[in-house]
C-alpha positions in Angstrom: 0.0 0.0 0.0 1.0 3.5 -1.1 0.5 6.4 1.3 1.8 10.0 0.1 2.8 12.6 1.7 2.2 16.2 0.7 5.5 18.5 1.7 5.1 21.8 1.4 7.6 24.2 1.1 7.7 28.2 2.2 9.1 30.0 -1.5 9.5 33.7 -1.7 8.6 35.3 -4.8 9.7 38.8 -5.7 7.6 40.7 -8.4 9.8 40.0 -11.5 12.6 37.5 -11.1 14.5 37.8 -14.5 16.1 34.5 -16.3 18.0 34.1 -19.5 15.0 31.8 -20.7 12.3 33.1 -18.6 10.3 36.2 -16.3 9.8 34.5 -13.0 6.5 37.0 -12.5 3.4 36.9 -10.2 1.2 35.2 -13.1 3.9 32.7 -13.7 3.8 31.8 -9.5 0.3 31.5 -9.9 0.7 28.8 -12.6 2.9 26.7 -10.7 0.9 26.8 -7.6 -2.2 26.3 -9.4 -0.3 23.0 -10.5 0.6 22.2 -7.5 -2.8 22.6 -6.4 -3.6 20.2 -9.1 -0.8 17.6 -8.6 -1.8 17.4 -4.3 -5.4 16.3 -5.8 -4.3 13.6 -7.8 -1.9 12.6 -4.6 -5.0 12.9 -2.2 -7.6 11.0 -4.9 -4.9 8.0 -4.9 -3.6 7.7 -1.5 -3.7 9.9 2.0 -3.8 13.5 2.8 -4.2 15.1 5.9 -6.4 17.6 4.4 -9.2 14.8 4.2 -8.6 13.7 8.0 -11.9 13.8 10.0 -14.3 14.2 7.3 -17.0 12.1 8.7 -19.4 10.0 6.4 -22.7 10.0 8.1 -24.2 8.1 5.6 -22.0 5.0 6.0 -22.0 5.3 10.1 -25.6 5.5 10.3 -25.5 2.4 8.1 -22.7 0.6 9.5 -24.4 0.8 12.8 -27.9 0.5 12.0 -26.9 -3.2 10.7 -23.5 -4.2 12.6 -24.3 -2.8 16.4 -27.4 -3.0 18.9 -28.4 -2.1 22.1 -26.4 0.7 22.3 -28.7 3.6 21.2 -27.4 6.0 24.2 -24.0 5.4 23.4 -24.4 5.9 19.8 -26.3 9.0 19.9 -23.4 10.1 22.6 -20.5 9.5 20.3 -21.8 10.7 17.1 -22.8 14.1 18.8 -19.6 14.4 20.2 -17.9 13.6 16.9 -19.7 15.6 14.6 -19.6 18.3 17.5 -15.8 18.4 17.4 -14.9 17.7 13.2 -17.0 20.7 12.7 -15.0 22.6 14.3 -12.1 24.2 12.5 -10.4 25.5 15.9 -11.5 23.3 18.6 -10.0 24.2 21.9 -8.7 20.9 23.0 -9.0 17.5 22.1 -12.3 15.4 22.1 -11.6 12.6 24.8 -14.2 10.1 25.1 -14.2 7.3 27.5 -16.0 3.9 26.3 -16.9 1.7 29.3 -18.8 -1.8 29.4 -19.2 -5.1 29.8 -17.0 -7.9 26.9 -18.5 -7.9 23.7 -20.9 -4.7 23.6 -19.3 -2.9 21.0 -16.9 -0.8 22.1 -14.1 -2.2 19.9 -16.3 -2.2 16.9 -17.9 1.2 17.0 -14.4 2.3 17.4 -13.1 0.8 13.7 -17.0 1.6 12.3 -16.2 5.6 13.4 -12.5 5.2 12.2 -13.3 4.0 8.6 -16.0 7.0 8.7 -13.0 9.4 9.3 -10.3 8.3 7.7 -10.0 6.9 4.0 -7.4 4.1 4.9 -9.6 3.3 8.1 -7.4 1.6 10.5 -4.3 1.2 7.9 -4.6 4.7 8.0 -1.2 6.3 9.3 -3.3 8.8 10.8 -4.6 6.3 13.3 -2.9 4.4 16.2 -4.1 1.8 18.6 -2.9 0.9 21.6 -3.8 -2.3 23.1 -2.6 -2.4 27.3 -2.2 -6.7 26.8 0.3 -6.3 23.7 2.0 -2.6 23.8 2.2 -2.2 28.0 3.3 -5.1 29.4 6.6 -4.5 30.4 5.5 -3.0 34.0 8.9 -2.5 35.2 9.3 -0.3 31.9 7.0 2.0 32.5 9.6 5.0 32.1 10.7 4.0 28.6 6.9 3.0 27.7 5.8 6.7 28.7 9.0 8.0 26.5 8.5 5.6 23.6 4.4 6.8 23.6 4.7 10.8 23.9 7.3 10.3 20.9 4.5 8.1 19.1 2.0 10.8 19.9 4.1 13.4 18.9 5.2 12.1 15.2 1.8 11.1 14.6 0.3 14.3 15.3 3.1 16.5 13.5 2.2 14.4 10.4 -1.5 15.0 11.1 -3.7 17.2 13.6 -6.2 15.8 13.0 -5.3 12.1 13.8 -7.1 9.7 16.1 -5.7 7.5 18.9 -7.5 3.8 20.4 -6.4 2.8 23.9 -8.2 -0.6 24.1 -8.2 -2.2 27.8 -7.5 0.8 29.7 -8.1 -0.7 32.6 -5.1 -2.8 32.9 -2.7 0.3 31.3 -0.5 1.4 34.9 -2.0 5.3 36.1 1.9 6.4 35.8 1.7 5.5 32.2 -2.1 6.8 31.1 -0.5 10.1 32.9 1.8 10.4 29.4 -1.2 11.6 27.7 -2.2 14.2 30.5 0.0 16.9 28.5 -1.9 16.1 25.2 -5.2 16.6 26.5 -5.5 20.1 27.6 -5.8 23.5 26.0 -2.6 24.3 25.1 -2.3 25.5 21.9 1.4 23.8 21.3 2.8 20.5 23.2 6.3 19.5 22.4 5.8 21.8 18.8 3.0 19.8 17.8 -1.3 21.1 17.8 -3.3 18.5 19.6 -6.6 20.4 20.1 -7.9 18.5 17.0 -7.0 14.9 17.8 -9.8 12.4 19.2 -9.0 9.9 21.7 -10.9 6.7 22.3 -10.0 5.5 25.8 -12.1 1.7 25.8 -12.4 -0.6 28.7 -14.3 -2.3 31.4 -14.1 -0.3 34.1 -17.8 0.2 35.9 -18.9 -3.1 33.8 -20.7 -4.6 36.5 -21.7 -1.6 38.3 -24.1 -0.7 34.9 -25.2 -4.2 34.8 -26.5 -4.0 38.1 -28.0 -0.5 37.8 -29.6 -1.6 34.6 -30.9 -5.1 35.8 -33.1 -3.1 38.5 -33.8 -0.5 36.5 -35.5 -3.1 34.1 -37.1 -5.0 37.0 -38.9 -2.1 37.9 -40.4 -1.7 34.6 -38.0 0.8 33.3 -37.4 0.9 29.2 -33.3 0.4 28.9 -33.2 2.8 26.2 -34.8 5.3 28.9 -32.6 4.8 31.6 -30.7 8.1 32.7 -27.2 8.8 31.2 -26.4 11.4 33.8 -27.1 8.1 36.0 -24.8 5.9 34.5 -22.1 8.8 34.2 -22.3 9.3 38.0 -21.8 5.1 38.5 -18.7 5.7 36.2 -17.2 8.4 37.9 -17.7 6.5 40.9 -15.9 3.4 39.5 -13.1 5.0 37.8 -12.0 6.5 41.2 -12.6 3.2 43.4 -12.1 0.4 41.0 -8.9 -0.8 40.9 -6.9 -0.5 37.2 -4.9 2.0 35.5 -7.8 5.2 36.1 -8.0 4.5 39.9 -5.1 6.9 40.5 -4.3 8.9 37.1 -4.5 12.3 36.9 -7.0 11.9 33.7 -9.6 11.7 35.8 -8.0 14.1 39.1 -7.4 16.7 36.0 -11.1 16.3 34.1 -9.2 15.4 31.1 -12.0 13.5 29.7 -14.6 14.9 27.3 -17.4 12.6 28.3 -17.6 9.3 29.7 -20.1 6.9 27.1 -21.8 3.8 29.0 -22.1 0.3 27.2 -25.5 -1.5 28.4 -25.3 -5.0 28.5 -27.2 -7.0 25.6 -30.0 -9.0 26.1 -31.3 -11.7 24.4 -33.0 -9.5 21.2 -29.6 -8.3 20.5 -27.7 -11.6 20.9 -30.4 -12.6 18.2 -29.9 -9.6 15.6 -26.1 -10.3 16.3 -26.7 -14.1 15.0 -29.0 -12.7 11.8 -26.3 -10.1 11.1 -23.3 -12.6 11.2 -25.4 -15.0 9.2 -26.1 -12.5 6.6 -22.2 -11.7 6.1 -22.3 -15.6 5.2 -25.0 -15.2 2.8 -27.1 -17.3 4.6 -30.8 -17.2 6.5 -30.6 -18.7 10.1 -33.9 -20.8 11.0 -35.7 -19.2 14.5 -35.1 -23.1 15.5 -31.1 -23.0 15.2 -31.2 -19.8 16.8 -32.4 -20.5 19.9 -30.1 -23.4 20.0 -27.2 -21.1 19.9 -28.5 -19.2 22.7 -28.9 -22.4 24.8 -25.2 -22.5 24.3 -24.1 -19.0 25.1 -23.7 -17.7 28.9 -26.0 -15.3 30.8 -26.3 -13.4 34.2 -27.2 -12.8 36.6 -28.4 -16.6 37.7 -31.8 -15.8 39.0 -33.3 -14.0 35.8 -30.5 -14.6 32.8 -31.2 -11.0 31.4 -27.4 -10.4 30.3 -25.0 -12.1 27.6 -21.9 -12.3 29.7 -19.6 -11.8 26.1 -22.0 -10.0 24.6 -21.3 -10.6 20.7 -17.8 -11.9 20.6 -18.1 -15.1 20.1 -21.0 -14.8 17.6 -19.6 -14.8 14.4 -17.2 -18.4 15.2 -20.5 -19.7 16.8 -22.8 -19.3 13.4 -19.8 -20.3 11.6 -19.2 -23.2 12.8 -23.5 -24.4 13.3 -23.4 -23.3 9.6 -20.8 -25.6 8.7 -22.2 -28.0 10.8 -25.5 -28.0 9.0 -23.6 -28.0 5.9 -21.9 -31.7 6.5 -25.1 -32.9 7.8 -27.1 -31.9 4.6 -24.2 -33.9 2.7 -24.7 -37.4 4.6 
């Protein structure tokens, strides 16, 4: 894959630079720059320009969505507000931080690549996006000098190439508070950190921090008759707040949350058994294939659910879906063949 890089360069032009073969004039500058201007589109229509960073695609987010992710209709309404809030802007004052909390397989991960490829031509091979994954890049804990070094320098090359970039921290949880710290300079209103513009950057901080706490909340809230796509966000942001300061993990002591670093913090609901069941039809429809009611409930026989007394909650959410149709597909397949 070929990505190019514009590179611009400062020239001075006085009015009338005289050659042997040629007058340098105003007229003749505008020529060049105009193909310049010309040459940067065919660079941008064929691989990646900054210029085209953050120009969000409603229509294929609101599609993506509609058929890949459910159950999380105050979450998405949350993050797309915030997003198209903040890629309006031409001069934000700081970066948009948003904090994605829940329970395995809700679809925080995916929402995450759906809004990225929404953003970003490349999507996630873009080299204006970086992710960050506590269980693969963090853990050397007795590094965690060099790891803060080695990630300001990340975040500093990656913005310098582009402002407008976008960084994943997946499994914040587990990422030691001395190291989430490294992005405490990078989140504020400073116009210039270490020579570089952060104000237009996004941050997607994901993990499960509060998981059980929403579950709970949501579990009575239900049991008392209450609509889950009613229950209160200002709620669920006050049992996040709580957990993020008492649960132990990397946010229990960082100065993210001592500092108010984050934008907003976006609850995941658990999913029930309606959404385990569009997950099922969606995965079988990426197969080309029509799942029976019948087999369906078979596969949710096999899955896992909380708490005991009423099994409201998948316990992975969707995670496991898409092996799980696979393989009662495949199944079905051999016996059909005997």
């Amino acid at each position: 894959m070929i990505i190019f890089r514009p590179i611009f360069y400062l020239i001075v032009i006085p009015t009338t630079l005289s050659f042997p073969f040629i007058a340098f004039t105003p007229i003749v500058a505008a020529a060049f720059f105009g193909f310049y201007d010309k040459f940067q589109d065919v660079i941008c229509m064929i691989g990646e320009c900054c210029r085209d960073a953050q120009k969000l695609n409603l229509t294929f987010i609101k599609n993506e969505l509609e058929n890949h992710v459910f159950g999380q209709n105050i979450a998405i309404q949350a993050i797309l507000t915030h997003v198209k809030a903040h890629t309006a802007d031409k001069n934000p004052k700081r970066p948009l931080v948003l904090s994605l909390h829940g329970p395995t397989g809700t679809g925080k991960n995916h929402i995450s690549t759906i809004l990225v490829k929404s953003l970003y031509k490349l999507g996630m091979m873009s080299s204006y996006v970086k992710k960050y994954d506590a269980t693969i890049d963090f853990v050397n804990l007795d590094k965690i000098s060099q790891n803060k070094e080695s990630l300001q320098h990340d975040l500093k090359i990656t913005l310098y190439q582009c402002p407008r970039c976008l960084f994943i921290f997946d499994e914040m949880d587990k990422i030691p508070s001395d190291l989430i710290d490294a992005l405490v300079p990078f989140l504020g209103f400073s116009e210039s950190v270490h020579g570089v513009d952060t104000r237009k950057a996004i941050f997607l901080l994901l993990g499960n921090t509060g998981a059980s706490d929403i579950a709970s909340y949501l579990h009575n809230f239900i049991e008392n008759g209450g609509d889950r796509d009613m229950v209160s966000i200002k709620e669920l942001n006050r049992i996040l707040l709580k957990s993020s300061y008492l649960s132990p993990g990397g946010f229990n002591h960082s100065d993210l949350i001592k500092k108010h670093l984050i934008t907003a913090s976006i609850p995941f609901l658990p999913l029930e058994k309606e959404h385990i069941k569009a997950c099922i039809n969606a995965e079988a429809r990426e197969l080309n294939h029509v799942i029976s009611d019948v087999l369906i409930d078979e596969i949710l026989l096999e899955l896992d659910w909380f708490p005991p007394d009423t099994q409201r909650f998948s316990i992975n959410g969707c995670k496991h879906i898409f092996e799980i149709v696979r393989f009662h597909l495949q199944l079905r397949k051999e016996n059909d063949e005997l």
